[in-house]
N, C-alpha and C positions, 0 to 999 in steps of 0.2 A: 350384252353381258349383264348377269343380275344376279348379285351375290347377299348373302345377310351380311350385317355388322360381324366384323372378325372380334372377336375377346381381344384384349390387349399383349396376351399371351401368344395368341394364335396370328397377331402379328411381328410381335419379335421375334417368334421362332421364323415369320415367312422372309422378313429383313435379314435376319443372320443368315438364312443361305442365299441371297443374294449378295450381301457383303461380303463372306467366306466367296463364293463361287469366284473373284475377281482377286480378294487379297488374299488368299492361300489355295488356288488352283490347284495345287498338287496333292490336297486333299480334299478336292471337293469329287463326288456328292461328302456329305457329311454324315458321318456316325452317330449316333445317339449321345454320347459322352461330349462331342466335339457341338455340338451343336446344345447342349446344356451350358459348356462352357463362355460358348459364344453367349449365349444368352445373360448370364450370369456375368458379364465383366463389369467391372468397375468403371472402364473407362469409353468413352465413345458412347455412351448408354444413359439414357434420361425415359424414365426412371430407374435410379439400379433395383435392380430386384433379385430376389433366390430362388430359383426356381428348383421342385424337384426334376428327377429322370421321368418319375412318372407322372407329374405336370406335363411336362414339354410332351412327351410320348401321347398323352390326350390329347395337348393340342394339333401334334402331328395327323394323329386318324384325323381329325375332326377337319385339317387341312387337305386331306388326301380325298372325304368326299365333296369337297367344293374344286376338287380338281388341278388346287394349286401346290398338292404337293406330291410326289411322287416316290415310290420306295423301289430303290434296283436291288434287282437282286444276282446272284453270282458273289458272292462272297459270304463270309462265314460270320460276318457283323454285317446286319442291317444300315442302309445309307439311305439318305431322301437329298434331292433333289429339288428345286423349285418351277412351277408351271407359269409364273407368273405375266410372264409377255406374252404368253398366246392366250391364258385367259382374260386379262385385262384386256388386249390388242393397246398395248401402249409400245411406244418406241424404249429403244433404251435411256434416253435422255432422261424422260418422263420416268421409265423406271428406275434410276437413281435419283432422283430425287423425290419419289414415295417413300423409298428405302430409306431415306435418311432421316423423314419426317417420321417412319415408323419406328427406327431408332433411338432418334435423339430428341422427341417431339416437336411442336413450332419452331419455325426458324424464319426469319429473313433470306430474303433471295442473296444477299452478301455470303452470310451466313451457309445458304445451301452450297454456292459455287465453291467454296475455298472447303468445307467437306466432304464432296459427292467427288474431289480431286482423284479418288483411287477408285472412283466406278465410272466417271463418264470425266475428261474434263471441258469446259466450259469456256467458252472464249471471253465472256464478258458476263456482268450481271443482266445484262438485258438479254441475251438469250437465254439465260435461268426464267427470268419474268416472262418470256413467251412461253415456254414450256408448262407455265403453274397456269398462266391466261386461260393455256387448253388445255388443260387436266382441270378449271374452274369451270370451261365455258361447255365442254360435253357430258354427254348423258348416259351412266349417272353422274353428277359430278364427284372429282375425286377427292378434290381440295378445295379449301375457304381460305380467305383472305381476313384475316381479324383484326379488330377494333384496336386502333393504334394504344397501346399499352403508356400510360401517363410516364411522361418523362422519355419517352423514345422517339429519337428520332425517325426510324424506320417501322411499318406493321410490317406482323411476322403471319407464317402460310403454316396452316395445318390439315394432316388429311383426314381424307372419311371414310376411308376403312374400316373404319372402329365403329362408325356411324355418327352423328353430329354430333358438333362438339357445345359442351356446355358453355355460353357466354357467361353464365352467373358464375360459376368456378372461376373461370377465365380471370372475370374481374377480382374477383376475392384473393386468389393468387395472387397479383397484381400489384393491391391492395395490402395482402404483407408482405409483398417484397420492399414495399416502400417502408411500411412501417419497421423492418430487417433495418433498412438504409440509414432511417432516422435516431433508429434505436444508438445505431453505431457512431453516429455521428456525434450523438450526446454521450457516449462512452469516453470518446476523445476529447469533448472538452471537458468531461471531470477527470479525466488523466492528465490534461494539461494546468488544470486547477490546482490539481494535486500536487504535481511537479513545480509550478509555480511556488505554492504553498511550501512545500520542502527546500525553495534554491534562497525563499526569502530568511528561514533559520537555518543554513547554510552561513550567510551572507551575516546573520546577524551573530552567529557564535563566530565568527572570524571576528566582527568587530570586535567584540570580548576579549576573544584572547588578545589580540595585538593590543588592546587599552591596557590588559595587566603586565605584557611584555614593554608595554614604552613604545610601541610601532603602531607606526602612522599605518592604519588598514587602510586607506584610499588611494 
């Protein structure tokens, strides 16, 4: 098997009809409209994105001569289908868990078993880690295992679909999620300074008034 880097497009559209194909069977193959929406949700999706009809419809051709996408025809709206376990020759296991990483980007093997729940489910974390082993250890490989992320206790798996992934992004990311963390952390305690600040003239207009009323404030 030897495919180019898929666009990042041209893999969300190939995850939505593998995720559609198990969580709404009764509409799969998928429609043009149904598979824009798929694409476009807010949730389950990292990074959310807008795609147009006629984005995704690019990406579609553009999956159709790599062979992993397929258009039935017999009805009066076009549908597509996905190729993707006989082109790749991966198991289903292996194919839920590309799919999630094509969705929802890096994950931890924790991570991918308690989401890949509605396309394969998984008995333990450790059979998720064999399945990433051999989707790392064959040729081409399909996933990386990356550079434990500062403050994590777990590294997380990402695929190469898309073709290698940037380590320097990776870190930069990384790097302002921490500086997010920090940011917020010193939010709270000049909120708490504040509040402070505000309970001590509280506390000091009560003594006032009870001095002018003749009552013991304490």
């Amino acid at each position: 098997m030897s495919l180019r880097a898929l666009s990042p497009l041209e893999a969300r559209v190939l995850g939505v009809l593998v995720e559609k194909q198990h969580t709404v069977a009764d509409s799969y193959p998928l429609s043009l409209n149904a598979l824009v929406l798929g694409c476009n949700q807010k949730t389950a999706r990292d990074p959310v994105i807008n795609a147009t009809e006629g984005e995704v419809l690019v990406a579609l051709d553009a999956l159709k001569t790599l062979s992993l996408v397929v258009e039935v025809s017999g009805s009066r709206v076009s549908r597509y289908e996905h190729n993707m376990k006989r082109v790749l020759g991966v198991p289903d296991q292996s194919m839920a868990i590309l799919t999630l990483l094509m969705l929802r980007g890096p994950q931890t093997a924790a991570e991918l078993r308690a989401n890949t729940e509605r396309l394969h489910r998984f008995a333990d974390i450790s059979s998720v880690e064999g399945f990433l082993d051999e989707l790392a250890a064959r040729e081409p490989v399909l996933v990386v295992k990356l550079p434990r992320a500062p403050g994590a206790r777990e590294q997380r798996w990402a695929q190469l679909l898309c073709g290698p992934v940037d380590m320097a992004a990776m870190a930069v990311q990384a790097g302002a999620d921490d500086f997010v963390a920090a940011g917020e952390i010193a939010a709270l305690k000049a909120e708490q300074a504040r509040m402070s600040a505000e309970l001590a003239d509280l506390r000091a207009l009560v003594v006032r008034i009870a001095g002018e009323l003749g009552i013991d404030a304490a």
